[in-house]
LOTI-256211 format. One record per residue (C-alpha): z, x, y; residue in three letters. Coordinates in Angstrom, 2 decimals. Example, Ala and Ser with C-alpha at 12.3 -4.5 7.8 and 13.67 -1.06 7.14 Angstrom:
BEGIN
w | u | v | code
7.80 | 12.30 | -4.50 | ALA $
7.14 | 13.67 | -1.06 | SER $
***
This chain:
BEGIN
w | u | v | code
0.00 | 0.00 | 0.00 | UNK $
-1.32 | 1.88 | 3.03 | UNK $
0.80 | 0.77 | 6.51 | UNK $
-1.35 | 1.02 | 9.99 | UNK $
0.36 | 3.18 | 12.81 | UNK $
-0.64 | 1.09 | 15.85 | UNK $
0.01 | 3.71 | 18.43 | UNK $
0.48 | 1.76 | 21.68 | UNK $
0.58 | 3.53 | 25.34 | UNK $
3.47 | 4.06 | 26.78 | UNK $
5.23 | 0.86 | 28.95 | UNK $
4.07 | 1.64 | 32.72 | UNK $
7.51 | 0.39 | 34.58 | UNK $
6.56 | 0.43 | 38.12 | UNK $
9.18 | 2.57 | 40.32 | UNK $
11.76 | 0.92 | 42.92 | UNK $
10.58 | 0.70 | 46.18 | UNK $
12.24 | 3.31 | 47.93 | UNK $
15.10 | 1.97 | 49.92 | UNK $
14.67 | 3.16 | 53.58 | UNK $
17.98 | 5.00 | 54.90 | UNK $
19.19 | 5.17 | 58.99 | UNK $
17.40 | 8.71 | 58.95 | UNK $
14.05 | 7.00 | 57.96 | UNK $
13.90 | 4.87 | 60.85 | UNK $
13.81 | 8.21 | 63.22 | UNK $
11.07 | 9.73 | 64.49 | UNK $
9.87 | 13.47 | 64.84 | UNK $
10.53 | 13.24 | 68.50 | UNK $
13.74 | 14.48 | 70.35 | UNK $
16.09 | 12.81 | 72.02 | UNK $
16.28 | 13.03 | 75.26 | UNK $
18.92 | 11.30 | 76.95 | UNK $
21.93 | 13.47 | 79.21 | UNK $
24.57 | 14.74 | 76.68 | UNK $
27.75 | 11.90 | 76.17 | UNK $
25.04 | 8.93 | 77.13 | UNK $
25.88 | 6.00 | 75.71 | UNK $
22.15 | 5.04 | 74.32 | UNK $
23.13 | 7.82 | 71.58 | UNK $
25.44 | 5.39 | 69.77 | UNK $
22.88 | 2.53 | 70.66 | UNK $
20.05 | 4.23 | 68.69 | UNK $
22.37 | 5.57 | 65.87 | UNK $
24.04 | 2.17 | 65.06 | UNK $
20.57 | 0.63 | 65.28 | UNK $
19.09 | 2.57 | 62.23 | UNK $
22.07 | 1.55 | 60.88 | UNK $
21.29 | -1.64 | 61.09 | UNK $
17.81 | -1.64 | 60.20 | UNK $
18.40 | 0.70 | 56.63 | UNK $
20.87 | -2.23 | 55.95 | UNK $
18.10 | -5.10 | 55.98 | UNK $
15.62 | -3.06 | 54.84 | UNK $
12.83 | -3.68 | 57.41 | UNK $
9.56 | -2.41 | 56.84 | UNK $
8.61 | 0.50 | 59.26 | UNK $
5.38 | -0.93 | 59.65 | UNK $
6.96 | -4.89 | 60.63 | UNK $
9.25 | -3.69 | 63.12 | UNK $
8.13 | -3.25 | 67.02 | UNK $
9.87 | -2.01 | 69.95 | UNK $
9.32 | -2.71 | 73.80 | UNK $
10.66 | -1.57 | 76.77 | UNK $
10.36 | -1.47 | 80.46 | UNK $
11.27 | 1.51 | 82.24 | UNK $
14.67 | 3.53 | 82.42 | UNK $
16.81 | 5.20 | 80.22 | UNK $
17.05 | 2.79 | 78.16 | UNK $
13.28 | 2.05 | 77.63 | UNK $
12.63 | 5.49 | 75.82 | UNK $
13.74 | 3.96 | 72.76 | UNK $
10.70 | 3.55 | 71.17 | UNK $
9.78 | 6.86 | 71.09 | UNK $
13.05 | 7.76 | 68.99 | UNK $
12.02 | 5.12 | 66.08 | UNK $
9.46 | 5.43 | 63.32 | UNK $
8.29 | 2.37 | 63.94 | UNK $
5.50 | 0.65 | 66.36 | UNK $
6.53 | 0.50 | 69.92 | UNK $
5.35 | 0.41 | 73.40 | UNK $
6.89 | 1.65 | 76.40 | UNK $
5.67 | -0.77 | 79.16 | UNK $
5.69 | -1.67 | 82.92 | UNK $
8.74 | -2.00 | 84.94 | UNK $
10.74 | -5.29 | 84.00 | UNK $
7.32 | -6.80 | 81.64 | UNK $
8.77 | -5.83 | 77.99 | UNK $
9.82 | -9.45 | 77.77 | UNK $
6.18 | -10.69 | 78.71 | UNK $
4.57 | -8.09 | 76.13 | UNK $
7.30 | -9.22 | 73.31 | UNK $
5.79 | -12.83 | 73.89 | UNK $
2.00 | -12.41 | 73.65 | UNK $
2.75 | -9.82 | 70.40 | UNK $
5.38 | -12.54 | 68.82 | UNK $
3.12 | -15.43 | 69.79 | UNK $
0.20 | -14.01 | 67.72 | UNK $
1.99 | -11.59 | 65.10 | UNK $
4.90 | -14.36 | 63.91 | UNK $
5.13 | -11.76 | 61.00 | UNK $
7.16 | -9.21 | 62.76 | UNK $
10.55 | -8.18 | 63.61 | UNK $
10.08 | -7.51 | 68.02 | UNK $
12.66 | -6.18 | 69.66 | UNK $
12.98 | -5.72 | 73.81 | UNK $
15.13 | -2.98 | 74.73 | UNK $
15.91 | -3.17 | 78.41 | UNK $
18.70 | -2.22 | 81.32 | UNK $
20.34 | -3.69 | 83.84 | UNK $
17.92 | -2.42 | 86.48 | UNK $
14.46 | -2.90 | 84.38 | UNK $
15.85 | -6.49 | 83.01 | UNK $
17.79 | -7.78 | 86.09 | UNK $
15.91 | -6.82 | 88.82 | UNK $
11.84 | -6.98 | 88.52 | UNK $
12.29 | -8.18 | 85.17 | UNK $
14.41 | -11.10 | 85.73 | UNK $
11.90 | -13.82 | 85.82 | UNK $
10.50 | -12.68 | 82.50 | UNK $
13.77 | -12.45 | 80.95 | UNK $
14.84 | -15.83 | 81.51 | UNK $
11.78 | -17.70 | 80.71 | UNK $
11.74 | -15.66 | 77.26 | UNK $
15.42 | -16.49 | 76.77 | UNK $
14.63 | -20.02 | 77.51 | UNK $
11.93 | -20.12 | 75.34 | UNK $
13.41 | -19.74 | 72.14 | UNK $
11.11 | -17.25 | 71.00 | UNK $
11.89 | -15.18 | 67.75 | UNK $
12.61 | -12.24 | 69.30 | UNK $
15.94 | -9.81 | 69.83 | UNK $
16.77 | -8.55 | 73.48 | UNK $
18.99 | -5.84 | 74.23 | UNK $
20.20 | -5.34 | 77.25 | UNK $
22.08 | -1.69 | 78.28 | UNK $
24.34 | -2.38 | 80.80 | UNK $
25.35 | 0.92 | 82.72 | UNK $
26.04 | -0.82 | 86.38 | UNK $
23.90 | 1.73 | 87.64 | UNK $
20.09 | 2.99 | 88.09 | UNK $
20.42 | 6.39 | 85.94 | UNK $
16.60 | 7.25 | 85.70 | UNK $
15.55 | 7.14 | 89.62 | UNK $
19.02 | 8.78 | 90.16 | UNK $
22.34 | 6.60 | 90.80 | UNK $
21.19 | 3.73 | 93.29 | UNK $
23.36 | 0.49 | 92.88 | UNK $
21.84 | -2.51 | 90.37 | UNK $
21.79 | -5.83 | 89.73 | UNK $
25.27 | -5.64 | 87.83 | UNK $
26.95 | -2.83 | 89.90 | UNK $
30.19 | -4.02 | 91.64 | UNK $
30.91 | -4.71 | 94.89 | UNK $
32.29 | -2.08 | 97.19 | UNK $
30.39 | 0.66 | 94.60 | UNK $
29.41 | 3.72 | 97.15 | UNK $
25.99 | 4.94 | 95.60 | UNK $
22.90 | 6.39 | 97.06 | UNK $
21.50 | 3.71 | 98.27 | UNK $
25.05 | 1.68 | 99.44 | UNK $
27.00 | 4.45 | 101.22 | UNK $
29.01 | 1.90 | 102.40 | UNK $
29.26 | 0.06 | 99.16 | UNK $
26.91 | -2.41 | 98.05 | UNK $
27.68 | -5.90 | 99.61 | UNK $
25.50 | -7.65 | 97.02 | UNK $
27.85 | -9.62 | 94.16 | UNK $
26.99 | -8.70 | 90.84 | UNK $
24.45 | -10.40 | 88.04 | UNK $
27.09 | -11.55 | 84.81 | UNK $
23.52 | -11.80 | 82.98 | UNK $
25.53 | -13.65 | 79.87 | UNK $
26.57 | -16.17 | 82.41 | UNK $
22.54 | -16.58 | 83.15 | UNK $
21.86 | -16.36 | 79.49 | UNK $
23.90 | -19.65 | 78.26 | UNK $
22.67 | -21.13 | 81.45 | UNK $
18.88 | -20.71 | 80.06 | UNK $
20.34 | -22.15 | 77.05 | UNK $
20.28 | -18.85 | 74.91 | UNK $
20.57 | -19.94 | 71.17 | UNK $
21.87 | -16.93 | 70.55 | UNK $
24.28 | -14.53 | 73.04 | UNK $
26.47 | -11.74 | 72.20 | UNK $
28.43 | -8.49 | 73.73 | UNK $
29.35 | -5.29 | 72.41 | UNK $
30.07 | -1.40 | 73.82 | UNK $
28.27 | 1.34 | 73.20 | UNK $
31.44 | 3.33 | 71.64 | UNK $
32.53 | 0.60 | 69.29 | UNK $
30.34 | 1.70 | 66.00 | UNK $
31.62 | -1.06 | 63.87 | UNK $
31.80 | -4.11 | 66.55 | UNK $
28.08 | -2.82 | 67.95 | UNK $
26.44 | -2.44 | 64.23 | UNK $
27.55 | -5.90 | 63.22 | UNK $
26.25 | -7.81 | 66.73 | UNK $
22.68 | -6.27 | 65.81 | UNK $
22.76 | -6.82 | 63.02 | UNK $
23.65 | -10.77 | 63.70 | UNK $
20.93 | -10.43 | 66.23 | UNK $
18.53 | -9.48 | 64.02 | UNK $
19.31 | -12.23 | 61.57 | UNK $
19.17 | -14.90 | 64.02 | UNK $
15.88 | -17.04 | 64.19 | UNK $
14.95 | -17.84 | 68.17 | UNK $
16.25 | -15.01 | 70.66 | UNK $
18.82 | -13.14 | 70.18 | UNK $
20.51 | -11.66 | 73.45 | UNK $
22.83 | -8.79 | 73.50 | UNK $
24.31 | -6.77 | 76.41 | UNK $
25.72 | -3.41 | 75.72 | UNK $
28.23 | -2.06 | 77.84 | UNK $
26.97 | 1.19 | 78.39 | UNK $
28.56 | 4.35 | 80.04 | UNK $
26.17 | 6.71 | 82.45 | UNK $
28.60 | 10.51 | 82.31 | UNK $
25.88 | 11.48 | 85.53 | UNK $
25.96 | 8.28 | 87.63 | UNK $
28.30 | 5.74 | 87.08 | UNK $
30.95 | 7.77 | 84.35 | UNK $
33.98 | 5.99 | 83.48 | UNK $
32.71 | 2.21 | 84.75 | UNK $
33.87 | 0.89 | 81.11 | UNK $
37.17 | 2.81 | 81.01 | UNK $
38.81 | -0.23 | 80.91 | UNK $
37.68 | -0.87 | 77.89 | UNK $
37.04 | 1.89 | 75.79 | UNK $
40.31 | 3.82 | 76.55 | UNK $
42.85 | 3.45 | 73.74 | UNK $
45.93 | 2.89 | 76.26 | UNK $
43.88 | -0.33 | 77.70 | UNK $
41.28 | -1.05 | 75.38 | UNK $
43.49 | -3.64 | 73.23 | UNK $
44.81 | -5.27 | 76.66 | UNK $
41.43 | -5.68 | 78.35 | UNK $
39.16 | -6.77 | 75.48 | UNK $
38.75 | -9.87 | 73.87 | UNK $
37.19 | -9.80 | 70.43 | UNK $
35.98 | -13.17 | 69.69 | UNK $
35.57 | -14.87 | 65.87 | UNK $
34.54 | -17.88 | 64.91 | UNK $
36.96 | -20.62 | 64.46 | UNK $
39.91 | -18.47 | 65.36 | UNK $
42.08 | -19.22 | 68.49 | UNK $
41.94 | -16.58 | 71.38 | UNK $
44.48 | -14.24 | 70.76 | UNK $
44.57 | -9.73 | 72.20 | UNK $
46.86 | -7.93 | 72.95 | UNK $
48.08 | -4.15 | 71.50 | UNK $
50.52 | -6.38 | 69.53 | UNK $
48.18 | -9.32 | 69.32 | UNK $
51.12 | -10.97 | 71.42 | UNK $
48.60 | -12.55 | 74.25 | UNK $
46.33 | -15.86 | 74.45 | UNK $
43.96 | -17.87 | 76.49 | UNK $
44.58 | -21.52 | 77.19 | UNK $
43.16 | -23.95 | 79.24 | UNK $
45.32 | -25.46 | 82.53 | UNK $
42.95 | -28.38 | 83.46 | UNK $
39.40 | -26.65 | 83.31 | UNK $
40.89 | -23.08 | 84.23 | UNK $
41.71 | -20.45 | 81.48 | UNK $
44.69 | -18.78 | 81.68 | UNK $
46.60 | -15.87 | 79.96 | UNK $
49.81 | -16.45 | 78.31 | UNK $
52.17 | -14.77 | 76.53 | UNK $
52.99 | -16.15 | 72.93 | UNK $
56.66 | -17.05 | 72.26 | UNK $
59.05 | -19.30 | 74.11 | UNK $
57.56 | -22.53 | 72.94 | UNK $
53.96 | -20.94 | 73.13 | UNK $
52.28 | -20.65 | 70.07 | UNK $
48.82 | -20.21 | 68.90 | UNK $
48.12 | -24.08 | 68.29 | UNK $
48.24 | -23.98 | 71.92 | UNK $
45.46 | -21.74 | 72.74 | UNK $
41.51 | -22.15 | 72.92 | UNK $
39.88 | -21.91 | 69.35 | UNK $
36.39 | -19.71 | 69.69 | UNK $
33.15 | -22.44 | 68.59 | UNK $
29.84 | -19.98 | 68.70 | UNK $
28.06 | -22.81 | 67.20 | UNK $
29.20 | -25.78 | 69.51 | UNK $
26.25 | -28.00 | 70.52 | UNK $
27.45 | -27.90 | 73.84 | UNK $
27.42 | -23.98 | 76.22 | UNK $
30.25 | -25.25 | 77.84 | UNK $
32.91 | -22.98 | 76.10 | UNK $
30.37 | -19.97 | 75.74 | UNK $
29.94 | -20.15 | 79.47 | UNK $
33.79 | -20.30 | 80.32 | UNK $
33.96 | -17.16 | 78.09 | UNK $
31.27 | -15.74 | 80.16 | UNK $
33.55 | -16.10 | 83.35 | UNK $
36.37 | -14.07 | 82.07 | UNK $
36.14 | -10.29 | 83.97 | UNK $
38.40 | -7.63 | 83.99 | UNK $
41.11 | -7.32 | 85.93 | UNK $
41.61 | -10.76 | 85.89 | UNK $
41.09 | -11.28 | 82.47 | UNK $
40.20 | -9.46 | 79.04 | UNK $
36.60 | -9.43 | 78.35 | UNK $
35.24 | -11.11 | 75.48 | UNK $
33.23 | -9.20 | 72.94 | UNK $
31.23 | -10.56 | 70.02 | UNK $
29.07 | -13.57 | 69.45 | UNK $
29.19 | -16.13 | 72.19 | UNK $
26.89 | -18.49 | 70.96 | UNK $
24.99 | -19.11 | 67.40 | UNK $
23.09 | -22.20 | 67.47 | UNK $
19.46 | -23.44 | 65.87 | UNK $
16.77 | -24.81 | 68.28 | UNK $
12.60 | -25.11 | 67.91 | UNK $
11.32 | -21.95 | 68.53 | UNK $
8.22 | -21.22 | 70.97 | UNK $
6.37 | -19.21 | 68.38 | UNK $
6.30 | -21.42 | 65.25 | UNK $
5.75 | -24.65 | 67.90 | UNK $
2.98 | -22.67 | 69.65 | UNK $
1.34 | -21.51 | 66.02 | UNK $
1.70 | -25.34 | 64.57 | UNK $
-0.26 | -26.36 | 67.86 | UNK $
-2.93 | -24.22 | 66.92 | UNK $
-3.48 | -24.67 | 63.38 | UNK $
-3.38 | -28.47 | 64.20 | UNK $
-6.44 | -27.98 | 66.94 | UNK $
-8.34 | -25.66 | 64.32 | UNK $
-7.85 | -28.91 | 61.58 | UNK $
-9.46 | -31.01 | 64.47 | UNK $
-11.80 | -29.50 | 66.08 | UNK $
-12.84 | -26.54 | 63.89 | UNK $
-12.42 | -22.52 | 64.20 | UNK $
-14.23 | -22.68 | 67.32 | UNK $
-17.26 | -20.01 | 68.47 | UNK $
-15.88 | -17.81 | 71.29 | UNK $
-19.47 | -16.88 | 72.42 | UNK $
-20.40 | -20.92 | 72.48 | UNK $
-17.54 | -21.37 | 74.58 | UNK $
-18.23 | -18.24 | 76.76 | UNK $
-22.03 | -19.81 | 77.05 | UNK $
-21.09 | -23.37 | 78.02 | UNK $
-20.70 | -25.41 | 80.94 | UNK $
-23.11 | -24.14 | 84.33 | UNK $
-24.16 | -20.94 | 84.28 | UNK $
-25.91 | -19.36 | 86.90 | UNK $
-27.76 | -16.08 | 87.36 | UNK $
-27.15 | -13.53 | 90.33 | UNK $
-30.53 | -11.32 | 91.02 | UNK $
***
C-alpha cells in the first residue's frame, strides 16, 4: 500500500501592521522653537496622542497660520500646510469639506487666531465641522517680538503698550460656547497627563473640537501662567473639571464652587458646607449655560477650570454639505464642468 506525500507550501500569515509609535509621527526637521517654550510639550504630548489611536501618517493634516505656534507642521510626518495669517481655519474647511476621510487639525495662537483670524475661527467653530482646533495661548505676540494680543491683560507694558495696553482681553472659551462649540476644552502646556488626555478627547470628538493651551513664552511674556503651574499655587488656582463630579480644589481638596443666585462663589467645605452643596460639572448639558459660567471664572478671583467644558453631538457641516451633494448628483446627474463653463451668453472680445 503506497501513501502519497502531498507536500503543500508553506501557510503565508500576513505580518501585523506595524503599530506607529510617538517617534514615528516626527519628522526629519528640527525644532526650532526658543529653549523652555512651551510648544515643546505641545508637540511631544501630541505624538503621544496620535501613536495611541493609531492614525495613519498619510490621513492626518495639519494647518496653521503664522507664529510660533504655526510651525507645527513642519515637526510632524504627516501632511500639513503652513498658511496665511489668521486663514488655517478657512483652509481646514475647504480640505474637510471635500476630503471627509481625514483627521484636520488647525494649530493656531492667540495672535494668528484672535486677531486677523477671528472671523474665520468663529464661523468654523459655529459650523460644526469635523475638525480639531488648537489654540496656544501665550498672552503675547512671540514671533514679531513681544507686542500685546488679543488675550494679553490689561495694564501689560509691551512694545507696542508702554503704558500698558488699555484694550480688555479676548476669554476665547467664553466666545467658543457662545458660537455654540460642541466641543470646548483647556489644558497647560506643562501638565503631560491633563494635556495628552484633552487631545486626545479632541481628537475623538465628531464636529469641532476646541482646545486652548495655556502656553508660557521664557522671551516675551515668561511666567504669565505662574499661577498655575507653580506647585505652591497650582492646586489653589486650578480647577480640574470631571464629569458628573461636584466642583471641588484645593491642596487639601478642602474648597468648592456654589452658586449665590446666578453668581459662583468659593467656599470653604465644613461648618454645615458640604459637597451636596456645590455645583456638579455637566460637559454634556443641552444647554452652554454652565460651560459658559465656567468660562467666567479667572484667576485671582477664582481658580481656573481645566478640562472638558463641553461634549455634546450636533449635525456637522461636512457630512450635511456632502449629503447635499450626493443628493444633487442623484437628481441632476454628475454634471459636465466644461458644459457649464460654455453656457449661458458668451461673448467674444477682438
Amino acid at each position: 500500500m503506497s501513501t502519497d506525500v502531498l507536500t503543500a507550501a508553506p501557510s503565508v500569515i500576513p505580518a501585523a501592521p506595524q503599530r506607529l509609535t510617538p517617534n514615528d509621527y516626527a519628522s526629519s526637521q528640527d525644532v526650532r522653537w526658543c529653549p523652555g517654550c512651551g510648544d515643546y510639550a505641545i508637540l511631544a504630548q501630541m505624538k503621544k496622542v496620535l501613536s495611541n489611536l493609531q492614525i495613519p501618517r498619510e490621513k492626518l493634516v495639519f494647518v496653521s497660520g503664522i507664529g510660533c505656534s504655526s510651525r507645527f507642521p513642519y515637526y510632524l510626518e504627516t501632511y500639513g500646510m503652513h498658511s496665511i495669517h489668521g486663514r488655517a481655519p478657512a483652509i481646514a474647511t475647504g480640505l474637510k469639506a471635500v476630503r471627509p476621510d481625514l483627521s484636520v487639525w488647525v494649530i493656531t495662537g492667540d495672535g494668528d487666531g484672535l486677531s486677523i483670524g477671528g472671523n474665520h475661527l468663529l464661523h468654523c467653530i459655529r459650523r460644526n465641522l469635523d475638525i480639531n482646533i488648537i489654540l496656544f495661548n501665550n498672552r503675547i505676540y512671540g514671533l514679531t517680538k513681544g507686542q500685546y494680543s488679543p488675550t494679553s491683560l490689561v495694564g501689560k507694558v509691551t512694545k507696542s503698550s508702554p503704558m500698558g495696553t488699555i484694550d480688555h482681553p479676548l476669554h476665547i472659551l467664553s466666545v467658543a460656547i457662545g458660537c455654540e462649540a460642541t466641543f470646548v476644552a483647556r489644558s497647560v502646556d506643562v501638565y503631560s497627563q491633563h494635556l495628552g488626555m484633552v487631545l486626545q478627547r479632541a481628537a475623538e470628538h465628531r464636529g469641532t473640537s476646541f482646545v486652548e493651551v495655556y502656553q508660557n513664552c521664557v522671551v516675551f511674556n515668561d511666567g504669565a501662567f505662574d499661577y498655575a503651574t507653580e506647585r505652591e499655587s497650582r492646586a489653589e488656582w486650578t480647577l480640574e473639571l470631571e464629569h458628573g463630579k461636584p466642583l471641588v480644589f484645593g491642596k487639601d481638596r478642602d474648597k468648592g464652587i456654589r452658586l449665590n443666585g446666578l453668581e459662583p462663589e468659593v467656599v470653604t467645605l465644613g461648618n454645615g458646607i458640604t459637597e451636596k452643596d456645590l455645583l456638579v460639572h455637566d460637559e454634556k448639558a443641552p444647554q452652554p449655560s454652565l460651560a459658559y459660567l465656567l468660562t467666567r471664572m479667572h484667576y485671582p478671583e477664582f481658580p481656573e477650570p481645566i478640562g472638558v467644558f463641553r461634549a455634546v453631538d450636533r449635525p456637522r457641516y461636512d457630512e450635511q454639505l456632502n449629503a447635499q451633494v450626493q443628493m444633487a448628483i442623484e437628481k441632476q446627474g454628475p454634471g459636465d464642468l466644461d458644459a457649464l463653463f460654455r453656457e449661458g451668453d458668451t461673448w467674444r472680445i477682438e
